[in-house]
N, C-alpha and C positions, 0 to 999 in steps of 0.2 A: 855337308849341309848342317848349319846351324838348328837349334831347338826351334826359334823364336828370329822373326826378322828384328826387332826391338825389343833391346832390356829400359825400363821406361824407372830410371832412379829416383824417388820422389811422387807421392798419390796427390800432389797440390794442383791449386790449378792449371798452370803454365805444362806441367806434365800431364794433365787427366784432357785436357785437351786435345793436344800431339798427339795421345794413345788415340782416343776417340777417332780423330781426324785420318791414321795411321789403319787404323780397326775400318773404317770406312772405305777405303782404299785398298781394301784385302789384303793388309799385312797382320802378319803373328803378333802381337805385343805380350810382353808380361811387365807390370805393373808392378816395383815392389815402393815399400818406404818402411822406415824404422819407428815409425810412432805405429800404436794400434788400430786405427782409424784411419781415413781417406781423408781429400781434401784440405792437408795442410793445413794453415793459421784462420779460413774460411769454416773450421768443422764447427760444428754446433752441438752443444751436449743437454739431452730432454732431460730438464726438472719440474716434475710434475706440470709436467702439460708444457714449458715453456724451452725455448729454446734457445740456448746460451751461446753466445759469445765465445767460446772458449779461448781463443786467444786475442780479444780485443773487441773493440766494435768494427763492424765494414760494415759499408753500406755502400750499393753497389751504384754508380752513378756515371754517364756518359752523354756525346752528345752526337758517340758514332750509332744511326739506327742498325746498321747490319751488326753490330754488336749487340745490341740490345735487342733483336729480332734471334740472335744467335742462342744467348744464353734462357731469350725466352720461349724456343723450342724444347728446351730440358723442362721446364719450370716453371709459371706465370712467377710474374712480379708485383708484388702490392705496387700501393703508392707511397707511401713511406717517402715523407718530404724531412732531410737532417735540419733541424732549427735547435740546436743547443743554444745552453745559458750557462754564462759564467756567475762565479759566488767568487764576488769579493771580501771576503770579513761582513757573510754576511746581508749584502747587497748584490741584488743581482741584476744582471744585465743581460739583451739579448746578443748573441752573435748570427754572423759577423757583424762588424761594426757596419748601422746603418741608422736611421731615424730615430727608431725605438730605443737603438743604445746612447745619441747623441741627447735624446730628450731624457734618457734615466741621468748621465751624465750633468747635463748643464741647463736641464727644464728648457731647449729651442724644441719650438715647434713648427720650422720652416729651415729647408735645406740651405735660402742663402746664409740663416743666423748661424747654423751648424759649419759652413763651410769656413762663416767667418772665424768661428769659436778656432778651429783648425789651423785658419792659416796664421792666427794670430800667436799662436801658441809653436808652430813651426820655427815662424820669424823671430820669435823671441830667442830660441834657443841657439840662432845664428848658426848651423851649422850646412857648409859648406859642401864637403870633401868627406861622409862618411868613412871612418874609419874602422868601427864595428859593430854590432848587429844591432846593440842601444843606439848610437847617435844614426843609424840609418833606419831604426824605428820610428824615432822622435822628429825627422824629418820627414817623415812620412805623414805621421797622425797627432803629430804632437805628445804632450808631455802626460795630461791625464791620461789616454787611454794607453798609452806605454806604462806608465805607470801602475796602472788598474789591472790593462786586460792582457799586458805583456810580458812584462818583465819576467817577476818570480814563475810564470808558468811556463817560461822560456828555459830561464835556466831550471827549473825543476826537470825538464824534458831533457835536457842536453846535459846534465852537470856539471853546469860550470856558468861563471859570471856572464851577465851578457855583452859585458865589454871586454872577455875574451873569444866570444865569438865573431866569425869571419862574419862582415854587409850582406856576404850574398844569401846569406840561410832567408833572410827579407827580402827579398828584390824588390815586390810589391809589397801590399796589403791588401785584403776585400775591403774598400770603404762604398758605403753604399748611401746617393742621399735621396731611398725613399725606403718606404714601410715595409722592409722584409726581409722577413726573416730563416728565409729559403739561404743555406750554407752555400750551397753548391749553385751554380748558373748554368751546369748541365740540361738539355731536354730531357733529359731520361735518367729517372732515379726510384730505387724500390729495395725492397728487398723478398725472396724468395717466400713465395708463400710455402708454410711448414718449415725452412729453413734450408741454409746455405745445403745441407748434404744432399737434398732434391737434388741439387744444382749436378754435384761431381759424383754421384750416383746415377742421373742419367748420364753423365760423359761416360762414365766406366762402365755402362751397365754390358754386360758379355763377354767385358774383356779379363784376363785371367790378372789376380792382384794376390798379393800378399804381403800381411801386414807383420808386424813387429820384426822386420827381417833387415839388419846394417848390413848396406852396401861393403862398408870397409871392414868386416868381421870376414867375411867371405868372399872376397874382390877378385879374386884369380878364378872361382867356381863360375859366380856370378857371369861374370863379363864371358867365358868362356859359350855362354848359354845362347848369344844371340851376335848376328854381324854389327848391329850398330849399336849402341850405348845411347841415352839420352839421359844426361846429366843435368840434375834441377836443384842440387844441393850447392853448398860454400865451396866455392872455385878455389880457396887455398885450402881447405881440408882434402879435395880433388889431388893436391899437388904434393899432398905430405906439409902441408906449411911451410915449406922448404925456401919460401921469402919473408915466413914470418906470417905473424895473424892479421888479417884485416880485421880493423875494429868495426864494434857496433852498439847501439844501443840495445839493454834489452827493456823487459816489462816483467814487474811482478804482479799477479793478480788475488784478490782476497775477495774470495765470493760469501755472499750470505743466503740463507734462504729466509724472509721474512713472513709470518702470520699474518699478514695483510693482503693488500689488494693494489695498492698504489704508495710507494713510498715518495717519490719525489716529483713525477704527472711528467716527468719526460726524458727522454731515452738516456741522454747525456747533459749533466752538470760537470762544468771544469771549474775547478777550483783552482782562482789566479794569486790567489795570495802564499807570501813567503813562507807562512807558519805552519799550513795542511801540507802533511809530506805528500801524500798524492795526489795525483793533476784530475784525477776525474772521478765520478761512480757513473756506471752504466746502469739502469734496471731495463734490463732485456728487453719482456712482455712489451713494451712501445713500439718496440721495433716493427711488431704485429699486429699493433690494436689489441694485446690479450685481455680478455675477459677473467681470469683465471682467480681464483679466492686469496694466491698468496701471489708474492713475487720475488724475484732472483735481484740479487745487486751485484757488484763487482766495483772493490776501493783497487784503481788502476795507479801500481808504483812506477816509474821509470830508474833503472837503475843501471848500473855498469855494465858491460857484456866481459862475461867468463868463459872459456872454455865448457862446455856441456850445457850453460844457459842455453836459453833461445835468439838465435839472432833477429833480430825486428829493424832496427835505421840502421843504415850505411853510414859510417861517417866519412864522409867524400872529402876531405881535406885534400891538400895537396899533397902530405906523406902519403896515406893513403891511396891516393888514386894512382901514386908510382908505383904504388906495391898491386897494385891490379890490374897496372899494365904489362908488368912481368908476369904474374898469372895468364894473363890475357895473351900475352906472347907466347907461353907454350901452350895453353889451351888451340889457339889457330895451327899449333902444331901436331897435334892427338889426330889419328886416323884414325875414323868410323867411331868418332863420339861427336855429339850434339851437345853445346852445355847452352842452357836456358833457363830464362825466370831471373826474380828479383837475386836469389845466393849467388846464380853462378853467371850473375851476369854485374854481380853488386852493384848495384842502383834500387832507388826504392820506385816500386810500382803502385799505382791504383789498379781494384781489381781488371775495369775493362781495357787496362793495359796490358797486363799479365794475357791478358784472353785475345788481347789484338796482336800481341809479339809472336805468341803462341802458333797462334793462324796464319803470321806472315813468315813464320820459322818454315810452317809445312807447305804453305805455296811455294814456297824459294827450293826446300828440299825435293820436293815432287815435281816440280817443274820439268 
């Protein structure tokens, strides 16, 4: 007999989940992960009263209720509607693109004159047959707001030109022809009131965790500790990278603390232009209505992914998704491990993704 029915690799959500759900079910779990803390790229770190981001901004939004019924059994949920604003050199605009953006753009104050602004500017640039992520921009929304609200923020995200990027990273666009300036079309959007670790602190609350502890420093002890594995980290660190590294983007973040009270009046400005090296500042406190005398910022870099950085986008290319199909071939091969979540599943999640895969891992398993 093992210690533990579940070794549960990984405190993020996709794994505090599983444990939870597992933990409900009267199975043993132990919980470990190698940062200090729970809840993965979700944690939140209190500065003076405020509650940070620490790896990004999420905001949690869906339009599944028993999702959002789920997570708000741990947690209530503000209301916290995402309405960012781009700075162009300076001028600013709402997102996504909708009324507000089309009237800062070209003073139309009627969706037929916007529509027309659009299609005339589509037709002009005569393209057919997109062939990469700019001309399947530019046939989307035309030429100003590609040019405005696109481009440089595009390739600042991704590193590289946007006519070396693949059509499909665009499929669509949000274009919107009425007054609003709601990001998301989800029913249900918020964020945790007190902050995301309510959230993966009731998932984990009883179940045994331990933190700053690598899986791969102690892999043969670890594993030996329980009959199933549940794997939540990089499916080729899993394998020895023995096909090589899947790439990724990662992020660097430069936080401030300021002597005010409002530095910028909302959660997120993206800055679209070529010149500002990074895409965005987040000032937290919005995310909760804070009241508080000063505030937290964070200048968000996007940069290369390295070895020991943090992984954050997938790049799904076609190199890559052959090298994670190899992966993926011997993972379906592993006995008595589970690999899940956005690493070890490489694809990028929203969080009520992460939390519905999560759920549909443990109804499939328990079944």
């Amino acid at each position: 007999m093992k210690q533990y029915d579940y070794l549960i690799v990984g405190a993020g959500l996709w794994g505090s989940v599983f444990a939870h759900e597992a933990n409900k079910r009267g199975k043993k779990c132990l919980v470990i992960d190698r940062r200090e803390h729970t809840g993965g790229n979700v944690y939140c770190e209190n500065v003076e009263g405020i509650n940070v981001h620490k790896y990004g901004a999420h905001i949690f939004h869906t339009n599944d209720k028993d999702i959002w019924d789920y997570v708000n059994s741990f947690v209530e949920f503000n209301r916290y509607t995402n309405s960012p604003v781009a700075n162009y050199y300076g001028e600013l605009f709402n997102l996504p693109f909708n009324m507000n953006t089309f009237y800062q753009l070209w003073k139309v104050k009627t969706p037929a004159e916007a529509q027309a602004k659009i299609q005339e500017q589509v037709k002009a640039a005569g393209i057919t047959d997109p062939k990469n992520l700019e001309e399947q921009a530019i046939s989307l929304v035309g030429t100003d707001i590609y040019e405005k609200l696109i481009k440089a923020y595009t390739e600042k995200q991704w590193g590289r030109k946007a006519t070396e990027l693949p059509a499909f990273i665009i499929k669509r666009l949000p274009v919107r022809f009425t007054f609003d300036n709601n990001y998301f079309n989800d029913r249900y959007q918020g964020i945790p009131i007190g902050g995301y670790n309510k959230l993966t602190e009731g998932l984990l609350n009883g179940i045994e965790t331990r933190l700053g502890v690598d899986f791969f420093k102690d892999r043969e002890a670890l594993s030996e500790l329980a009959e199933t594995i549940v794997y939540t980290g990089q499916i080729d660190e899993y394998f020895n990278f023995q096909y090589g590294f899947l790439e990724y983007r990662s992020l660097r973040f430069e936080n401030q603390l300021l002597d005010q009270d409002n530095y910028q009046g909302n959660a997120v400005v993206n800055y679209t232009d070529g010149e500002t090296e990074f895409t965005r500042i987040i000032e937290h406190k919005h995310f909760e209505f804070g009241t508080q005398d000063k505030t937290v910022i964070t200048h968000e870099y996007p940069q290369e992914w390295t070895k020991g950085a943090e992984p954050y986008y997938p790049v799904n290319d076609d190199k890559n998704s052959e090298t994670f199909n190899k992966y993926k071939a011997l993972a379906s091969a592993e006995e008595n491990v589970i690999f899940g979540g956005r690493l070890a599943e490489y694809r990028y999640y929203d969080m009520h993704q992460v939390v519905g895969s999560a759920l549909s891992r443990v109804k499939k398993h328990f079944a």
